[in-house]
N, C-alpha and C positions, 0 to 999 in steps of 0.2 A: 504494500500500500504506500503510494509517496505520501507528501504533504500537503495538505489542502493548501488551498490558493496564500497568498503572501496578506495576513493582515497587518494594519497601521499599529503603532503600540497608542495605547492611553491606557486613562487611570485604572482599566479594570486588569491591564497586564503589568504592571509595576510590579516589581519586586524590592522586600524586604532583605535586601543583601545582607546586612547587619545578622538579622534572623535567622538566614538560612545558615550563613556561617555558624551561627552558634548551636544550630540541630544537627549539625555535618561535624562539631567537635565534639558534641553529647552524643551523638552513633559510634565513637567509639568505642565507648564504655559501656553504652546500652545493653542491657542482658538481652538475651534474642525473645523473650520472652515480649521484649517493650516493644520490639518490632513493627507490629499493630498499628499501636498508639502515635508512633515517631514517623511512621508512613502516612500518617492522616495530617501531623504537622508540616510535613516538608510538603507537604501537598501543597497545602492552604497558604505557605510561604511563595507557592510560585503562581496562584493565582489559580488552581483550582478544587476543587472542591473534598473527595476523598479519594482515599488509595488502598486499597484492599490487596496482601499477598496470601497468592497459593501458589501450595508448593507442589509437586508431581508426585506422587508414591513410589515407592519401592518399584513397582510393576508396572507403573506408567500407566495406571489404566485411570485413575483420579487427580482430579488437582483438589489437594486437599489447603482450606484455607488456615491461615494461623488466627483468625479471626475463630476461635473454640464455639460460638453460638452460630455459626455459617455451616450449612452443609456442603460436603464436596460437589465438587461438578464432573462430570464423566469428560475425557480426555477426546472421545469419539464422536458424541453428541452435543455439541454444544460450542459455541462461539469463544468461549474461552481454549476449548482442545484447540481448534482450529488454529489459534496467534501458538499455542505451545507445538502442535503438529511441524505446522511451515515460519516458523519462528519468523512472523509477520505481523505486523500493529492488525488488530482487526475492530470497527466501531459497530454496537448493536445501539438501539433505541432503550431508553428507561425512561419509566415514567417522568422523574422530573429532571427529564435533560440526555446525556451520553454515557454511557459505558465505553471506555478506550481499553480495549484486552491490550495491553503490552509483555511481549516473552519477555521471561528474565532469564538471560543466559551468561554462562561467566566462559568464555572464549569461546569453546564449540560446546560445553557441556549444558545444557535445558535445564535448569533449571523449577522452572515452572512460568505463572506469569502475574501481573501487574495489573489489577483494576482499576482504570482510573476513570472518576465521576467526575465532568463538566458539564456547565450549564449549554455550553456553544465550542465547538474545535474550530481552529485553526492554525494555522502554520508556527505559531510562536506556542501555542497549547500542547500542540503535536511535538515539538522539539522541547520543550519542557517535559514532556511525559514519558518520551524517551530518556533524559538525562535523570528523570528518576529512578526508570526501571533499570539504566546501567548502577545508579547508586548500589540500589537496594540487593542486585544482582553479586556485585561485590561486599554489600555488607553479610549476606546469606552467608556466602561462602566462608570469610573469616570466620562468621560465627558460629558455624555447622559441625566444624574440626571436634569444638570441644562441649556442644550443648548435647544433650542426651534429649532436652527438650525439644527440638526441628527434628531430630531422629524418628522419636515417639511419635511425631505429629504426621511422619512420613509412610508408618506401618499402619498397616490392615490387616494382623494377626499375631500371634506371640512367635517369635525367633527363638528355634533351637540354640543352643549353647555353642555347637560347633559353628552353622553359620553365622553367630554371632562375632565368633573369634575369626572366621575367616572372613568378612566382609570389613572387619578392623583392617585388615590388609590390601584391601582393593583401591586400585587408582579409583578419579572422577570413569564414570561409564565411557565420555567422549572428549576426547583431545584433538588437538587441531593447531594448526600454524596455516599461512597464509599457500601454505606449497604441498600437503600432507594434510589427514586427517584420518584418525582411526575413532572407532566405537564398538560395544562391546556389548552382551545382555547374557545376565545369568538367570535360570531357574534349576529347580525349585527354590523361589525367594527366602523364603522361609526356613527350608530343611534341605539344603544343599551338603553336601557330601566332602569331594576332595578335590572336586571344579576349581578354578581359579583361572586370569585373566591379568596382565599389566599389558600398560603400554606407557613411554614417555618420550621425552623430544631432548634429545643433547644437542644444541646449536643445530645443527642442519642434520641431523641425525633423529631418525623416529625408531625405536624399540618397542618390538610387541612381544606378548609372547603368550601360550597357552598351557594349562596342564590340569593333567586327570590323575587326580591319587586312586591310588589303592586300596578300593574299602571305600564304606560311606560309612564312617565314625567323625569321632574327635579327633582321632590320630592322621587319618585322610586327609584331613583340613590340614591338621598339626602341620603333615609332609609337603603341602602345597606351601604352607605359610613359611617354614623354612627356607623351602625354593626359592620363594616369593625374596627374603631376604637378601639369600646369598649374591642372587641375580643381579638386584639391588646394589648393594655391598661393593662388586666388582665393576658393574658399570661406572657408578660416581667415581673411581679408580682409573677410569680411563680403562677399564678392559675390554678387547674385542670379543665376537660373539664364541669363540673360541676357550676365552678365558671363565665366559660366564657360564656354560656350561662346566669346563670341568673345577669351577668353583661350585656349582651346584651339586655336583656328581658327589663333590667332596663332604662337603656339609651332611646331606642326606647320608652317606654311607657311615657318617660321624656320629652324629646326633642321631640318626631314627635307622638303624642298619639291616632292620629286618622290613623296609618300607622302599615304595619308589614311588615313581610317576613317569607317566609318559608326555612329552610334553614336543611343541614347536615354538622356538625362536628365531627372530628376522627382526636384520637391522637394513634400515633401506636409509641410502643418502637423499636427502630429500631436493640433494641439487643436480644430482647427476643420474638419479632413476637405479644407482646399485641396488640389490637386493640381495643381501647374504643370510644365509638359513641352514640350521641344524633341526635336524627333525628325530627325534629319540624315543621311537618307538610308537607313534605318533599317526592319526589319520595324515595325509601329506594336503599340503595348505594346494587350495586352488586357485588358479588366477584367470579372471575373466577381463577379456577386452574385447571392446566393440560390441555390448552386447551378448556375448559368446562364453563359454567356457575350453580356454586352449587344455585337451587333456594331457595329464600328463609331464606338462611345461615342468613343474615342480616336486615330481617325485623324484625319490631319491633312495639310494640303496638302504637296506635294514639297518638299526642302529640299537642299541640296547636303550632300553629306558633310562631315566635317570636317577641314579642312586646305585645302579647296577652294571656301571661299567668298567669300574675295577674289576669286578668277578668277573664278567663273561668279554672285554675287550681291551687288552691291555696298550692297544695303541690312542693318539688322543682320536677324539670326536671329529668327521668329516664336515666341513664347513665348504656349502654350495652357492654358487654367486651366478645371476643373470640379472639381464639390465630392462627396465620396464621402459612402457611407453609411455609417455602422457595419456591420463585417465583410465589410465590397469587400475583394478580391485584388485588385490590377494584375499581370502577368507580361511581364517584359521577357527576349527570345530572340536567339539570334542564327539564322539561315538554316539553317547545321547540323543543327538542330532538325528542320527539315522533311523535310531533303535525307535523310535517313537512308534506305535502301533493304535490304528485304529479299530473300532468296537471289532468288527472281523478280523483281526490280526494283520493287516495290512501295513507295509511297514512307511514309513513316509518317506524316505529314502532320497540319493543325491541326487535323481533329475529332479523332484518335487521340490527340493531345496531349493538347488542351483537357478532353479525356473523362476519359482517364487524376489528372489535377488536381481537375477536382471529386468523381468517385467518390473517390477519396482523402482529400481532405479532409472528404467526407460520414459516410466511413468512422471519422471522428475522429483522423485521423492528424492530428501536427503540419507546419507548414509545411516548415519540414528533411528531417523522415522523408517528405514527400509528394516533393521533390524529391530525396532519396536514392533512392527507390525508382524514381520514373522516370527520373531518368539512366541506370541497370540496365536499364530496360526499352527504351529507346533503342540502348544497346550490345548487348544478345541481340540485339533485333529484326536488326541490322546485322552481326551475328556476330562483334561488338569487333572488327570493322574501318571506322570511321569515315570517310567520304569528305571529311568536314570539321569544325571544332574544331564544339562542341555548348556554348551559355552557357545557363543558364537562369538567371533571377532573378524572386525572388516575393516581391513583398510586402504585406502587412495590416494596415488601419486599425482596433484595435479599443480604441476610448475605453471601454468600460466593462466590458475583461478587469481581473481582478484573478489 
């Protein structure tokens, strides 16, 4: 949506600078609880009326408000899903006056979104309501690290012990840079097993990487969360994907030595289109272009899983490299994925996947919204009962988005 036509400023758009300054120094302290309250202020300082935040759930399927007497809105049905779907200002009618849906997103990661009430929009309203929902989008974030209360506010069931320990370790779902962007969705939300998912950006460097423990306990998680570190650990070290594997290998055969996991890492140069990958025991990642899936482009010989490659492979781990084109997808999955069976035992399987991802993104959806929607279509297909945790992660080379 652009900006409505260019209004003149007078007295009903003046700003309180003084004010605002001092609600922009009191948000830093604010407990996220105040949120609410401190969004209806900064409102009223820029000229209009109220501002209402919800946030997304777990599952993406609600935007749930932090306003506690508001009901959630459905993510699918409703003018608000719709600015959170295509992360687009979107304006409905209210009785006394406008509702302006604005997404609050903090780089590529959604957020949720921004209700803002005016009497009348225009261009200076519209750019005001924007520079709120970047505010509030940044304030969310700092304060979500350490509140249990936006957490709680964001669940629609009581969280296992184990997924709770392992979702302490998960990146944001979506990362992104102006050249690159990955997104990621895990199920079962609630009772997830030894699944696990990072990705992050070192200067011009994007790292992802996927893994499936052993087991759906504590200890599953445990072995993922471990990984999850070592991985960690090495890269901030300057380590290549080489190093971060057999840091991982190490860890796990250290600490948890009767455990593994099978996992895919890839580090793509996000200036030069490299793509280097270890793949350890691992469905092998796919890579689609032009609409297509090239089979095969990225498979690669057997590898022991990880934690197990002292014992069965004493040479180091094979590290594979080929060069993408502008607007390759890779998609890295765990098993889950596949295994999903319908009421006849029908499995849902890699064309039903792979199909489901490029109509989607053909469709113009974003990377996020493509993988929101097929984790939904995964869970129906199964009738959200899961035979096993479901990872997906998707990510895109594109040097000359702006």
């Amino acid at each position: 949506m652009s900006d409505p036509p260019h209004a003149s400023f007078g007295p009903d758009t003046d700003v309180d600078e003084k004010r605002l300054e001092e609600l922009i120094v009191e948000a830093q302290t604010a407990l996220p609880v105040e949120l609410p309250d401190l969004a209806n202020r900064c409102a009223s300082s820029l000229g209009l009326d109220t501002a209402l935040i919800y946030l997304v759930d777990l599952q993406q399927q609600l935007l749930v408000p932090l306003d506690e007497a508001l009901e959630p809105l459905p993510v699918d049905r409703s003018s608000a899903g719709w600015a959170y779907r295509t992360v687009s200002p979107r304006v409905a009618e209210a009785d006394d006056g406008l509702i302006l849906w604005m997404p609050l997103v903090d780089g590529a990661e959604r957020l949720g979104v921004l209700a803002v009430r005016t009497a009348s929009l225009d261009a200076i309203r519209m750019r005001r309501s924007r520079m709120l929902a970047h505010l509030f989008a940044m304030l969310i974030t700092s304060k979500r690290a350490y509140s249990d209360w936006l957490a709680g506010r964001t669940r629609t069931a009581t969280m296992e012990l184990p997924t709770e320990m392992l979702r302490a370790f998960l990146p944001p779902h979506t990362i992104g840079s102006s050249k690159c962007v990955s997104t990621a969705v895990l199920e079962p939300a609630y009772d997830i097993g030894g699944d696990a998912f990072d990705h992050s950006v070192v200067k011009n460097l994007l790292h992802t990487m996927i893994l499936d423990g052993m087991g759906h306990d504590l200890t599953a998680g445990l072995t993922t969360s471990v990984a999850m570190a070592a991985a960690r650990n090495t890269r901030r070290s300057g380590g290549d994907p080489a190093d971060v594997v057999a840091a991982v290998d190490q860890a796990i055969a250290q600490w948890l030595p009767d455990h593994f996991c099978t996992g895919v890492l890839c580090r793509l140069d996000a200036e030069t289109g490299v793509l280097r990958w270890v793949n350890c025991g691992h469905p092998p990642p796919l890579l689609i272009r032009a609409e297509r899936v090239l089979a095969g482009v990225l498979d690669s010989s057997p590898q022991p899983p990880i934690g197990l490659a002292g014992l069965l492979a004493p040479e180091a781990r094979q590290v594979h490299e080929t060069t993408l084109e502008p607007g390759d997808c890779v998609l890295l999955y765990t098993d889950g994925v596949l295994e999903a069976r319908d009421a006849d035992g029908a499995e849902f399987g890699l064309d039903r996947f792979t199909d489901f991802i490029i109509r989607s993104s053909a469709a113009g959806q974003r990377p996020a919204e493509v993988l929101r929607l097929l984790i939904h279509a995964i869970l129906d297909y199964q009738r959200n009962q899961l035979r096993d945790d479901v990872t997906i992660l998707l990510f895109e080379w594109r040097p000359q988005h702006r």
